[in-house]
MARBA-3410 file (N, C-alpha, C, O; in Angstrom, 1 decimal):
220
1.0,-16.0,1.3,0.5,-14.7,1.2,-1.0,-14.7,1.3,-1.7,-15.6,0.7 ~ -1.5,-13.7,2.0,-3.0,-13.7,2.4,-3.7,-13.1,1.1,-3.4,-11.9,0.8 ~ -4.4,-13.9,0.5,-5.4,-13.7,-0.5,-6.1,-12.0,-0.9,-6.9,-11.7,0.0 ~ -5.8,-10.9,-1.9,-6.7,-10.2,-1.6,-8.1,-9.7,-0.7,-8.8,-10.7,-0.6 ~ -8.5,-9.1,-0.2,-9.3,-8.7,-0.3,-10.5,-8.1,-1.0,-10.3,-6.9,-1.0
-11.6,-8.4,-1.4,-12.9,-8.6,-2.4,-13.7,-8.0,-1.9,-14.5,-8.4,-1.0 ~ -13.5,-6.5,-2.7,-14.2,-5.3,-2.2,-15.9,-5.8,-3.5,-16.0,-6.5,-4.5 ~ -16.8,-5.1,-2.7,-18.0,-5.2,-3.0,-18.3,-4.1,-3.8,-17.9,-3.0,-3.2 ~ -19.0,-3.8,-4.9,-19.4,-2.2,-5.3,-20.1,-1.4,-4.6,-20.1,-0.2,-5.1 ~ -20.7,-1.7,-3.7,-21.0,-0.8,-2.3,-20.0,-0.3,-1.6,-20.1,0.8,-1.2
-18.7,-1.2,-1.4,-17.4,-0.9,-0.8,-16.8,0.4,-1.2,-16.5,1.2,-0.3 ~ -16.8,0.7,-2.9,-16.5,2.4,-3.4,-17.3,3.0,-3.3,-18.3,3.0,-4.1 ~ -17.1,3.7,-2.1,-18.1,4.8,-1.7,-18.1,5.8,-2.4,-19.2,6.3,-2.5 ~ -17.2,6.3,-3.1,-17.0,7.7,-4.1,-15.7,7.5,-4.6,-14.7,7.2,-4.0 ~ -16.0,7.8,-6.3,-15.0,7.5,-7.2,-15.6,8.8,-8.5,-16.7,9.0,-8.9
-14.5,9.3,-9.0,-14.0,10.0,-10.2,-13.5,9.7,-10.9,-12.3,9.7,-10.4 ~ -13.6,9.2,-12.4,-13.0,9.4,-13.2,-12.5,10.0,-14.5,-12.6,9.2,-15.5 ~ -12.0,11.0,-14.6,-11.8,12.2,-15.5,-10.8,12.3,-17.0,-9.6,12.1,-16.8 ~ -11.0,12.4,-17.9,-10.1,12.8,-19.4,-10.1,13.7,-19.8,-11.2,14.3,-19.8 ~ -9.0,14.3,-20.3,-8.8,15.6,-21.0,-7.9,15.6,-22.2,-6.7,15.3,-22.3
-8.9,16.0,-23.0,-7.8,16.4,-24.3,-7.7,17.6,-24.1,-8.6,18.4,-24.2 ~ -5.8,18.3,-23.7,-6.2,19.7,-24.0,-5.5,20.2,-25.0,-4.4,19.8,-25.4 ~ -6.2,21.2,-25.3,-5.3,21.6,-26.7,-4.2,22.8,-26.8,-4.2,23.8,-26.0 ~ -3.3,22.6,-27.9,-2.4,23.4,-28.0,-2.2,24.9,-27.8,-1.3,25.6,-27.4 ~ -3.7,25.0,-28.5,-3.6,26.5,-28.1,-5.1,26.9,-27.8,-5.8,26.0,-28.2
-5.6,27.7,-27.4,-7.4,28.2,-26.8,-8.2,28.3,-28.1,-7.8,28.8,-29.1 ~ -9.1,27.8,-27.9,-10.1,27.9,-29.5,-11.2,28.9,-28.8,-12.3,28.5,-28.5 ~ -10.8,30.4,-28.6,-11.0,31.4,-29.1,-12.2,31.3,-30.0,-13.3,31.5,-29.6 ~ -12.0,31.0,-31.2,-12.6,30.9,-32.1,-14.3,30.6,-31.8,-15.2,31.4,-31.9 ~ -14.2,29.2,-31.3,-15.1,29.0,-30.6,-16.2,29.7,-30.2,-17.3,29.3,-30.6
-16.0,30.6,-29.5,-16.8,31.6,-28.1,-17.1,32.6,-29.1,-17.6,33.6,-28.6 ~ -16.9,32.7,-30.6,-17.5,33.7,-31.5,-18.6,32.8,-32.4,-19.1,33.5,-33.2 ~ -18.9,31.6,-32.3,-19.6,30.9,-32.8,-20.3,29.8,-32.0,-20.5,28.6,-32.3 ~ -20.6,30.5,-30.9,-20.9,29.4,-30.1,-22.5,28.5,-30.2,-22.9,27.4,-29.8 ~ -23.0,29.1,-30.7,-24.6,28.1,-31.4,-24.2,27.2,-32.2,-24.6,26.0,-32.1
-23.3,27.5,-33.3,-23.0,26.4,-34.4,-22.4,25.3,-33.7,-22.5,24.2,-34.2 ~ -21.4,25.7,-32.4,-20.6,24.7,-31.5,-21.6,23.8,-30.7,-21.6,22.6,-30.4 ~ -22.5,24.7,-30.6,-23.4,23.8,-29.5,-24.4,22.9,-30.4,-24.8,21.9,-29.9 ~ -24.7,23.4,-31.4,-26.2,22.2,-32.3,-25.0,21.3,-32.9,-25.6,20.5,-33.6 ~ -23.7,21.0,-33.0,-23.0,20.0,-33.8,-22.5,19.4,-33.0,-22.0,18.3,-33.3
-22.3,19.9,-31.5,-21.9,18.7,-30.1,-23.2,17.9,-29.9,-23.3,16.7,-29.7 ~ -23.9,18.5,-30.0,-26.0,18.2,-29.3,-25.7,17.1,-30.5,-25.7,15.9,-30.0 ~ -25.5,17.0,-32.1,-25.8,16.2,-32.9,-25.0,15.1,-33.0,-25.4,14.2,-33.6 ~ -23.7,15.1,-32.3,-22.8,13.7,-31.7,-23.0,13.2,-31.1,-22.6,12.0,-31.1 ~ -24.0,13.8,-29.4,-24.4,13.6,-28.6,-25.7,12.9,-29.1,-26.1,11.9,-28.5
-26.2,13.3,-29.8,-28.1,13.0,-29.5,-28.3,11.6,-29.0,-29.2,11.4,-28.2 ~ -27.3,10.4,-29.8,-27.9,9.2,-29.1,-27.4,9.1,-27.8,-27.2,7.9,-27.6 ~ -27.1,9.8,-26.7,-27.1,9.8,-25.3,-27.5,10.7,-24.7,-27.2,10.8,-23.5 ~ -28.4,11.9,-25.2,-28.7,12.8,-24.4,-29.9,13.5,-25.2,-30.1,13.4,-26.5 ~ -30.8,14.1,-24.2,-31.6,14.7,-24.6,-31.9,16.4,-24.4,-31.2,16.8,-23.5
-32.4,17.1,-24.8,-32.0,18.6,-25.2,-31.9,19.2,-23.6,-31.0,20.0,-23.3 ~ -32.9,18.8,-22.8,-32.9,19.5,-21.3,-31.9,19.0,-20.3,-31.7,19.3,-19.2 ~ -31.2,18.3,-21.1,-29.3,17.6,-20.4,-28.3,18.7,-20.9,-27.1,18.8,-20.4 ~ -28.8,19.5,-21.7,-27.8,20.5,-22.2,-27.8,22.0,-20.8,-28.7,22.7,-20.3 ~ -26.2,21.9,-20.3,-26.3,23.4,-19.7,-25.6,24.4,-20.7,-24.9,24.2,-21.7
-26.0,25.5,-20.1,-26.0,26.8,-20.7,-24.1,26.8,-20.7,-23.3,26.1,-20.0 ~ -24.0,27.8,-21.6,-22.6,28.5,-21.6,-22.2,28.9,-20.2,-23.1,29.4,-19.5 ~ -21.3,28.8,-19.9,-20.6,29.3,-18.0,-19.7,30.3,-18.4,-18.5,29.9,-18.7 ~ -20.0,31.5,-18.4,-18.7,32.4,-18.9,-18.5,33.1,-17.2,-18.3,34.3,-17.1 ~ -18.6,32.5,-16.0,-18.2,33.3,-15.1,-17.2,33.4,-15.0,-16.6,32.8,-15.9
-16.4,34.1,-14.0,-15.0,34.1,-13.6,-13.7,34.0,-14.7,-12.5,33.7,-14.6 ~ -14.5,34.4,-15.6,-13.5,33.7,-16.6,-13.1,32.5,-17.0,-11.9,32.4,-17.4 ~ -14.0,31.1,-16.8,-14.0,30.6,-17.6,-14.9,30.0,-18.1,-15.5,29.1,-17.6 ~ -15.0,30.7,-19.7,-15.8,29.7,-20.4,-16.0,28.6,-20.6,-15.1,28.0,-21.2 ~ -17.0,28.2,-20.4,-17.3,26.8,-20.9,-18.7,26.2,-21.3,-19.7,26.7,-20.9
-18.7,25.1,-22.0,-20.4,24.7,-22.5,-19.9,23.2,-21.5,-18.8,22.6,-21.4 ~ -21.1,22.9,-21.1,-21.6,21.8,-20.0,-22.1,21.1,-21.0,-22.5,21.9,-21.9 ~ -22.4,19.5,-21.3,-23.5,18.6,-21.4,-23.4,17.6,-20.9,-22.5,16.8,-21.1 ~ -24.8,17.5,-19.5,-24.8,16.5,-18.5,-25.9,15.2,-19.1,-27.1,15.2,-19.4 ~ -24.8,13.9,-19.1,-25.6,12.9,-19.6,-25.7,11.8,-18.5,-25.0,10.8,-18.3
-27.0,12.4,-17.9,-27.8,11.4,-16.2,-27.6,10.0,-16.6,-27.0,9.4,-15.7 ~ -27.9,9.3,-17.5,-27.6,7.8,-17.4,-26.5,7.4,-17.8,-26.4,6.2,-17.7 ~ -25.4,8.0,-18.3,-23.7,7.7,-17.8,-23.3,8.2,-16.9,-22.0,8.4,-16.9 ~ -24.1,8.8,-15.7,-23.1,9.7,-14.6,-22.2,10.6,-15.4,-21.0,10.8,-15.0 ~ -22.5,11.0,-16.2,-21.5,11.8,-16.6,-21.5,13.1,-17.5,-22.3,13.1,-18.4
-20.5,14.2,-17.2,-20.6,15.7,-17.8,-19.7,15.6,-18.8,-19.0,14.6,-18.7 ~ -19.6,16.2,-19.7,-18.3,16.6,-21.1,-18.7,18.0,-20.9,-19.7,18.5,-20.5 ~ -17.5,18.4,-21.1,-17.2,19.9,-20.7,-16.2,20.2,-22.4,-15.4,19.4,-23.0 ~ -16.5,21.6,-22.7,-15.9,22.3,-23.5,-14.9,23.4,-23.1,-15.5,24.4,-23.5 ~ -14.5,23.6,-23.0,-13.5,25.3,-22.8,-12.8,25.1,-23.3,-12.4,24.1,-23.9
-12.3,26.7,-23.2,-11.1,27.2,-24.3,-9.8,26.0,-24.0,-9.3,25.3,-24.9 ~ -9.6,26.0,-22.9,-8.1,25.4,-23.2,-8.4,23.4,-23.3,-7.5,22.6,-23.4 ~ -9.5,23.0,-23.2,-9.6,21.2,-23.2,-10.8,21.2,-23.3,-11.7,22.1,-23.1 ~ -11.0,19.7,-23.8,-12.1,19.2,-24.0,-12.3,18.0,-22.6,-11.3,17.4,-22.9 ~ -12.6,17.5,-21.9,-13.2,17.0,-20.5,-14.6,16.2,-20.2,-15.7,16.7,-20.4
-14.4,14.9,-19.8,-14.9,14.2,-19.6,-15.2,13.8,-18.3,-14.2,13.6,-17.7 ~ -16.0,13.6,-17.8,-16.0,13.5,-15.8,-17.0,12.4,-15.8,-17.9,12.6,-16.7 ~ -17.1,11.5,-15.3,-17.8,10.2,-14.8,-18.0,9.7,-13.1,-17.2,9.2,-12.4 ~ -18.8,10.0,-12.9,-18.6,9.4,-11.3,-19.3,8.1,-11.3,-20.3,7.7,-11.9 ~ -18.5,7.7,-10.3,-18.5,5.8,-10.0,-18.5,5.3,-10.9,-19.2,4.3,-11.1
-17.7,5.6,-11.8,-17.1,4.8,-12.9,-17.2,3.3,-12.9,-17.0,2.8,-11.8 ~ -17.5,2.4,-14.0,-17.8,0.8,-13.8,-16.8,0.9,-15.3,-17.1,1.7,-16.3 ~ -15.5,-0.3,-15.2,-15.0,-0.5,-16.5,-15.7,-1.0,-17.3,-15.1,-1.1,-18.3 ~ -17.6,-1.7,-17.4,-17.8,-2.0,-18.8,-18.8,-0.6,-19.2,-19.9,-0.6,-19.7 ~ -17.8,0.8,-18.6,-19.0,1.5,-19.3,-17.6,1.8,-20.4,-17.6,1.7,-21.6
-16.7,2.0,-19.6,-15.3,3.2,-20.8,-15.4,2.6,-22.2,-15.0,3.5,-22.9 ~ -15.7,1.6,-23.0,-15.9,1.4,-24.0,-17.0,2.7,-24.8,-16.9,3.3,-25.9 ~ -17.9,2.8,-24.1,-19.2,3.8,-24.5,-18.6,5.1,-24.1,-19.0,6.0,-24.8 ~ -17.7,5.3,-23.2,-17.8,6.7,-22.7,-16.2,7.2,-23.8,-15.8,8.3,-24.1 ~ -15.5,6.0,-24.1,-14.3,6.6,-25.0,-15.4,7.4,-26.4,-15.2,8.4,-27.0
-16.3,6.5,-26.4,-17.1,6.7,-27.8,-17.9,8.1,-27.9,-18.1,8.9,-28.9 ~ -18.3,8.3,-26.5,-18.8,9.7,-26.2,-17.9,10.8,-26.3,-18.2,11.9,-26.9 ~ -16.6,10.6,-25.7,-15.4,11.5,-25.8,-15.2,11.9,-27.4,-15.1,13.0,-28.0 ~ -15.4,10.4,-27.8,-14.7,11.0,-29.5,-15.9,12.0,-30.3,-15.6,13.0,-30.9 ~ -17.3,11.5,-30.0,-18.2,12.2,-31.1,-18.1,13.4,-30.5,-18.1,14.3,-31.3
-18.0,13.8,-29.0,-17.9,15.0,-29.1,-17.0,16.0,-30.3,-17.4,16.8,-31.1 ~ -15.2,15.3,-29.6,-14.5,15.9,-30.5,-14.9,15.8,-32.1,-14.9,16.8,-32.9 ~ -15.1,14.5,-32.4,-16.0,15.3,-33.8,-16.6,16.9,-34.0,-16.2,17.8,-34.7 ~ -17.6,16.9,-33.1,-18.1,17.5,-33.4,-17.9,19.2,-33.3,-18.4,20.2,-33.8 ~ -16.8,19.1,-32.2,-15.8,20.4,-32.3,-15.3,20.5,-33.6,-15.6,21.4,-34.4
-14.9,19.9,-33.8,-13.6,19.4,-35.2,-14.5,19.8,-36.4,-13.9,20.6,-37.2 ~ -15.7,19.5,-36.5,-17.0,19.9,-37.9,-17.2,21.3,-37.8,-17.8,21.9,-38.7 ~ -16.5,22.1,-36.6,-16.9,23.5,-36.3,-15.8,24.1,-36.7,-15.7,24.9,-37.7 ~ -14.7,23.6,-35.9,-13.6,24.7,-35.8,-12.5,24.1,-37.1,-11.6,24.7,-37.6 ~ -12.8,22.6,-37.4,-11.7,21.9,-38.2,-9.9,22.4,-38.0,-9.4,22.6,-36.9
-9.2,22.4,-38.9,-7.7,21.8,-38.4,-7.5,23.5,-37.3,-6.4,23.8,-37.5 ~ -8.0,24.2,-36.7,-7.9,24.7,-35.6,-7.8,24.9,-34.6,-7.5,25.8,-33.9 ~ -8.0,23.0,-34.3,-8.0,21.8,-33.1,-6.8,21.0,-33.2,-6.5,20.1,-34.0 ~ -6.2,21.3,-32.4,-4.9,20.4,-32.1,-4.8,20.5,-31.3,-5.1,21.5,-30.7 ~ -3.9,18.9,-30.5,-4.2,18.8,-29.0,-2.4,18.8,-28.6,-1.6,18.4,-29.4
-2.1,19.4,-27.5,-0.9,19.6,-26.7,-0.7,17.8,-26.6,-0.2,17.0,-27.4 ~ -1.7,17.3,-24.9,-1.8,16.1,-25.0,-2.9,16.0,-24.0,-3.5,17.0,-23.6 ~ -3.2,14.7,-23.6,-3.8,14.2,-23.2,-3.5,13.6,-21.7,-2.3,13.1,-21.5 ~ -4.6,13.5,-20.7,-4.9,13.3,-19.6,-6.3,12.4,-18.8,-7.5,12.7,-18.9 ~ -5.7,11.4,-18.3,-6.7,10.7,-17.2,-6.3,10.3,-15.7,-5.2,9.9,-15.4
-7.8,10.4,-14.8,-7.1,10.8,-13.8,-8.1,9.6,-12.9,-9.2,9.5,-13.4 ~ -7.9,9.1,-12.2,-8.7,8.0,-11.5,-8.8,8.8,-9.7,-7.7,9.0,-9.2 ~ -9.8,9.1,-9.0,-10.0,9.3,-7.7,-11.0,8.7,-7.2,-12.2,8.8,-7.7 ~ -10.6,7.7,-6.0,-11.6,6.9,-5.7,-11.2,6.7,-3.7,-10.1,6.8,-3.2 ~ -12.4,6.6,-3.2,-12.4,6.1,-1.8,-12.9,5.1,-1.2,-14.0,5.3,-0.8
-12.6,4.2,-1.1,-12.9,2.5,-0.9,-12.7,2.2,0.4,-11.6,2.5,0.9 ~ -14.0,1.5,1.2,-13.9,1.1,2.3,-13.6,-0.5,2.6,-14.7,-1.1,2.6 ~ -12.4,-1.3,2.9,-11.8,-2.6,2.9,-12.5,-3.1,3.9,-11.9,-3.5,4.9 ~ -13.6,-3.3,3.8,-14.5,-4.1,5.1,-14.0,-5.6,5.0,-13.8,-6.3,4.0 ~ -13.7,-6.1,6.4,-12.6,-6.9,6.6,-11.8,-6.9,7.5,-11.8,-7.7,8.4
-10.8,-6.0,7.2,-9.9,-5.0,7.2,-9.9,-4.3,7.8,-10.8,-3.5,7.3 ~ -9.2,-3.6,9.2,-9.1,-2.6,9.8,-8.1,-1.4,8.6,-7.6,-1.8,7.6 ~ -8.0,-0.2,9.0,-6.7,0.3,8.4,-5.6,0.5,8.8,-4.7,0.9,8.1 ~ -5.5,0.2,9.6,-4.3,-0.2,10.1,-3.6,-1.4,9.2,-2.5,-1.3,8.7 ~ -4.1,-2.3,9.1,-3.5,-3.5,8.2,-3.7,-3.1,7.1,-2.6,-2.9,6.4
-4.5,-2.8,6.6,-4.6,-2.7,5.3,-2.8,-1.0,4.7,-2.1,-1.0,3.8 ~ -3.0,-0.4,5.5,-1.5,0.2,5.6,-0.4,0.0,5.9,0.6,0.6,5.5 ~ -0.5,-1.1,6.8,1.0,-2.1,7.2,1.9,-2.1,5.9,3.1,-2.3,6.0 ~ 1.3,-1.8,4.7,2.0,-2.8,3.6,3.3,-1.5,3.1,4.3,-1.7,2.5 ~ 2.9,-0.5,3.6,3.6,0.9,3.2,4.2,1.7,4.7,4.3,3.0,4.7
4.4,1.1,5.4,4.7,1.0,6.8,6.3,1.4,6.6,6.9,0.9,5.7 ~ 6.9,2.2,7.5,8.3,3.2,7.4,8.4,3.3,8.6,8.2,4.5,8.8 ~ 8.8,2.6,9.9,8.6,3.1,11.2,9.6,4.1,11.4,9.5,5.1,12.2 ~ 10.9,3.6,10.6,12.0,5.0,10.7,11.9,6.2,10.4,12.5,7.0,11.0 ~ 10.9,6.6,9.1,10.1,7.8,9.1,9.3,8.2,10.3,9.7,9.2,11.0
8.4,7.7,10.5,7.5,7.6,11.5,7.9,8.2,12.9,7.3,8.9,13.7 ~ 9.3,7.5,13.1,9.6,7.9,14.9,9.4,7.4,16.0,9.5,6.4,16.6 ~ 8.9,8.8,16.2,7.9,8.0,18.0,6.7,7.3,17.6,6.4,6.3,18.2 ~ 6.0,7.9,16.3,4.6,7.6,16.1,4.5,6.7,15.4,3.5,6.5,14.7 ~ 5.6,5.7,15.3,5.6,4.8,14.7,4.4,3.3,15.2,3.8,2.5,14.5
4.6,3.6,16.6,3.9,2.5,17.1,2.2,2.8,17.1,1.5,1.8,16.9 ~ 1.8,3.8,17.3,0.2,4.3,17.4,-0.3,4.6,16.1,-1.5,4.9,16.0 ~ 0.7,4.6,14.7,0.0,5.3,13.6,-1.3,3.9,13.3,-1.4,2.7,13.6 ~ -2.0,4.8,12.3,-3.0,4.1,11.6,-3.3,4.3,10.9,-4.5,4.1,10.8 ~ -2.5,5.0,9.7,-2.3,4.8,8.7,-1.0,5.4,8.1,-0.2,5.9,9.0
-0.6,5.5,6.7,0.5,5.4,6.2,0.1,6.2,4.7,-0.7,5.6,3.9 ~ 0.5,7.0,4.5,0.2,8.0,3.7,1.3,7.5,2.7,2.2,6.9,3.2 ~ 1.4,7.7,0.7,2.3,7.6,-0.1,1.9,8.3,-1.0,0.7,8.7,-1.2 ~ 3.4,8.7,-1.7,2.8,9.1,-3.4,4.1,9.4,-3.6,5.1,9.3,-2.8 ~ 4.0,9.7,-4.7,4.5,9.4,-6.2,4.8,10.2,-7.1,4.7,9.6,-8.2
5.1,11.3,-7.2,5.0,12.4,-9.0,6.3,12.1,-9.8,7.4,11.7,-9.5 ~ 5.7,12.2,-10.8,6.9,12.3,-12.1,6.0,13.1,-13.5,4.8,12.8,-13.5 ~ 6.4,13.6,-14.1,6.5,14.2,-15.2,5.1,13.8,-16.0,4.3,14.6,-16.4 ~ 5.0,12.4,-15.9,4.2,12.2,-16.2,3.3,11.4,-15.9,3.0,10.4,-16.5 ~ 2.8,11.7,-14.9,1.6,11.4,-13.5,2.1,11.2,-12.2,3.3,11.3,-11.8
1.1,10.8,-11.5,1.3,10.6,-9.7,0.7,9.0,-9.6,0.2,8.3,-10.5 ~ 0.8,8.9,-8.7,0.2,8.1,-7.7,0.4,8.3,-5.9,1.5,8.2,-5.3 ~ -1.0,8.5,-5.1,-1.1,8.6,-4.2,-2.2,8.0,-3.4,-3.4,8.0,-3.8 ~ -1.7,7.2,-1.9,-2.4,6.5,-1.6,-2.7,7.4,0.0,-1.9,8.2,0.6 ~ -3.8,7.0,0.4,-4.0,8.6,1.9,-4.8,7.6,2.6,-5.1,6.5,2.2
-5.1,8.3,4.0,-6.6,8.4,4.0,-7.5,9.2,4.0,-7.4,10.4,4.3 ~ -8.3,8.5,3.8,-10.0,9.5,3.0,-9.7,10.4,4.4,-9.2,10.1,5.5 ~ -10.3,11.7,3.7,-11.0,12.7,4.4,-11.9,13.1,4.0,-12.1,14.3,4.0 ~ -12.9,12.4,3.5,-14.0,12.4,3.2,-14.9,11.1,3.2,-16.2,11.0,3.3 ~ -14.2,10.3,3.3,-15.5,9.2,4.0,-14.5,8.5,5.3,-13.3,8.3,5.1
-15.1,8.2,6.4,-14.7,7.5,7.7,-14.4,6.3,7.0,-14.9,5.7,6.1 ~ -13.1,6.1,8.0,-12.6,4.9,7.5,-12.2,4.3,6.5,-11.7,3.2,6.8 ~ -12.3,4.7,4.8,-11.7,4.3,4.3,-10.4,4.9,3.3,-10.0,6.0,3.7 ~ -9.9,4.4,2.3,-9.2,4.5,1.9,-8.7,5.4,0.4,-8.8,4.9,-0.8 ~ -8.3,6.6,0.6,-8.5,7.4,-0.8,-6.9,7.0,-1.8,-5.7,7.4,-1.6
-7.2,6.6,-2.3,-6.4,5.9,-4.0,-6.6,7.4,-5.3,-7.7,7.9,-5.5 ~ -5.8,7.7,-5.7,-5.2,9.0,-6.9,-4.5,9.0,-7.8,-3.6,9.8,-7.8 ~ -4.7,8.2,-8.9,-4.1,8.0,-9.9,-3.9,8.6,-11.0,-4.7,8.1,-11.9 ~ -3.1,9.7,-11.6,-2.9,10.8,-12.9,-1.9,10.5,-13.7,-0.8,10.5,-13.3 ~ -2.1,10.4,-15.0,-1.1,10.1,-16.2,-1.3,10.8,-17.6,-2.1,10.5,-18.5
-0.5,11.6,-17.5,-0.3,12.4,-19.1,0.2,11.4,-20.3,1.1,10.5,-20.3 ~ -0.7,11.8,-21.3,-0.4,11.0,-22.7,-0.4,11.6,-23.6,-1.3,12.4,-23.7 ~ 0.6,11.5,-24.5,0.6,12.2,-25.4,-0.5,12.5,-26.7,-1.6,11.8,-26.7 ~ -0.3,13.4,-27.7,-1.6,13.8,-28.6,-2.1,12.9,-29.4,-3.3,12.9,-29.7 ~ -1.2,11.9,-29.8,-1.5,11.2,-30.5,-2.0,9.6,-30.1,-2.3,8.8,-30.9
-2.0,9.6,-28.5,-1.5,8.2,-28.2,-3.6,7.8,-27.9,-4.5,8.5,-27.4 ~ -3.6,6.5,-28.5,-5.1,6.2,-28.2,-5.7,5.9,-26.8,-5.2,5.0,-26.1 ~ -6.9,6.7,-26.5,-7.6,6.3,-25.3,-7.7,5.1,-24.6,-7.7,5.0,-23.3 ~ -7.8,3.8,-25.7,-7.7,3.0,-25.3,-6.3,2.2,-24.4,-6.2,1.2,-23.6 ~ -5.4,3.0,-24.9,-3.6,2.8,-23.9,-4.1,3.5,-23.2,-3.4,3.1,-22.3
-5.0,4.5,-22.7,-4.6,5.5,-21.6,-5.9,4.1,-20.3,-5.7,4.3,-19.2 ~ -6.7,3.3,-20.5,-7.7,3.1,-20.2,-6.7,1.7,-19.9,-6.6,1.3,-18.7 ~ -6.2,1.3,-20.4,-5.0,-0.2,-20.3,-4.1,0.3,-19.1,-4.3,-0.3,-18.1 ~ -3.4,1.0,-19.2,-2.9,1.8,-17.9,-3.5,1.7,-16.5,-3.1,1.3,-15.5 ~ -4.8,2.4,-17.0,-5.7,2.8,-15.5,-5.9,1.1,-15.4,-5.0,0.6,-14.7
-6.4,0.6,-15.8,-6.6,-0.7,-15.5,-5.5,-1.2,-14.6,-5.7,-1.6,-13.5 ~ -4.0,-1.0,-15.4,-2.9,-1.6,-14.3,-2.9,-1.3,-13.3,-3.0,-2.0,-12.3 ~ -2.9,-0.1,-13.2,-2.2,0.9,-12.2,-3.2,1.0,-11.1,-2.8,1.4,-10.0 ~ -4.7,0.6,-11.1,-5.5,0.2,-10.4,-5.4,-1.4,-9.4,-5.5,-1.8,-8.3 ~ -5.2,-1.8,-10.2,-4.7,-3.6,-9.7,-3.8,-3.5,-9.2,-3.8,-4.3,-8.2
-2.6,-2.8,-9.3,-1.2,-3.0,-9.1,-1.6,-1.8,-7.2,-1.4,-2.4,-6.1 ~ -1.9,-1.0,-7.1,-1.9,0.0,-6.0,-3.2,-0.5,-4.7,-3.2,-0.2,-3.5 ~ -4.2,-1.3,-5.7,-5.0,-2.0,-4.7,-4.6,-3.4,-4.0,-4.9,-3.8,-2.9 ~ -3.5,-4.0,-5.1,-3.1,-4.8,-4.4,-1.7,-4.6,-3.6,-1.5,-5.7,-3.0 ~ -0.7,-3.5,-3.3,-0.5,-3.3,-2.6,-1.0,-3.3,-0.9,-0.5,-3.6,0.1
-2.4,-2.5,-1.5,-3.2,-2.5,0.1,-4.1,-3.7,0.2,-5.1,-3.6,0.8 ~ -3.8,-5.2,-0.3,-4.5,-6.2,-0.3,-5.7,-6.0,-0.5,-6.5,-6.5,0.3 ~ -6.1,-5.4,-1.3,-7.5,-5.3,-1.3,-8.0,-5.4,-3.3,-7.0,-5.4,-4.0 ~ -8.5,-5.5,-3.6,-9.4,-5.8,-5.1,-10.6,-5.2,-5.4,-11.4,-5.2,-4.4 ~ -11.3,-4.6,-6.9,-12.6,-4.4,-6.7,-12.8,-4.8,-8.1,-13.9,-4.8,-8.6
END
């Protein structure tokens, strides 16, 4: 068997990685106290962010929400009524140690506001990434998920091979990018329940990343 291929971090051209705790029911509550919400997130936050990283309340369209964008983790935490949300782009696994830690002081600091008010339904992480297998045409690198009896006529000219996956409790889907030429968009989503630790949801993404890259022979 031909060796992986040993993608470069230039190779992920664009990647997301997203968490949600959402909760049981809308904290309402919230959006009547919303200064006291915002200086006790700001005080969970402070050792990663500084006051002009704070965005304003977003009550358009209906949905409220408080923004805090923290520039040297790539990354937003988001408040609204129905979850609490975490967004990272170009995620690097030795940051999620720091950014589970950011997830939590947040919810602390909901929790100091609204206390046993907060309860969570469950929980959600979601991996979106586009990787270009330099090397690698796409065509090979999709051979691996190749169906020519699906396929047909177009079996012989395709170039690439589209999959996925849903169940109950997440997907997996592998495409190609329509957003960067040539390479390869990867989709990974998994519900967890309320009680279950970040750290199992982050052990997961880890597998479920190795296991779908090596499918398409490829590694990062």
């Amino acid at each position: 068997m031909t060796d992986p291929l040993q993608l470069e971090e230039n190779d992920v051209k664009s990647a997301t990685l997203e968490y949600r705790a959402v909760f049981a029911d809308p904290i309402f509550e919230a959006w009547g106290r919303r200064t006291e919400l915002l200086a006790s997130i700001f005080r969970s936050l402070k050792p990663w962010i500084a006051l002009p990283d704070i965005a304003t309340f977003d009550e358009g369209s209906g949905n409220a929400r408080l923004e805090f964008k923290i520039p040297s983790q790539r990354l937003t935490i988001t408040v609204s009524l129905g979850y609490l949300g975490a967004v990272v782009t170009l995620p690097d696994w030795s940051q999620l140690e720091s950014l589970l830690d950011i997830a939590r002081k947040t919810s602390e600091g909901l929790v100091s506001v609204l206390g046993a008010d907060v309860r969570l339904q469950h929980q959600t992480l979601a991996l979106s990434m586009h990787v270009l297998p330099r090397g690698q045409d796409l065509k090979t690198a999709f051979s691996r998920l190749a169906n020519p009896s699906f396929a047909g006529a177009l079996a012989e000219e395709a170039v690439a091979w589209g999959f996925a996956v849903y169940g109950p409790s997440g997907y997996r889907v592998i495409d190609i990018s329509r957003v960067v030429p040539g390479a390869i968009y990867v989709g990974l989503h998994r519900v967890f329940g309320a009680s279950d630790s970040p750290q199992s949801a982050v052990a997961w993404l880890r597998q479920e990343e190795d296991q779908v890259l090596g499918i398409l022979g490829i590694r990062v």
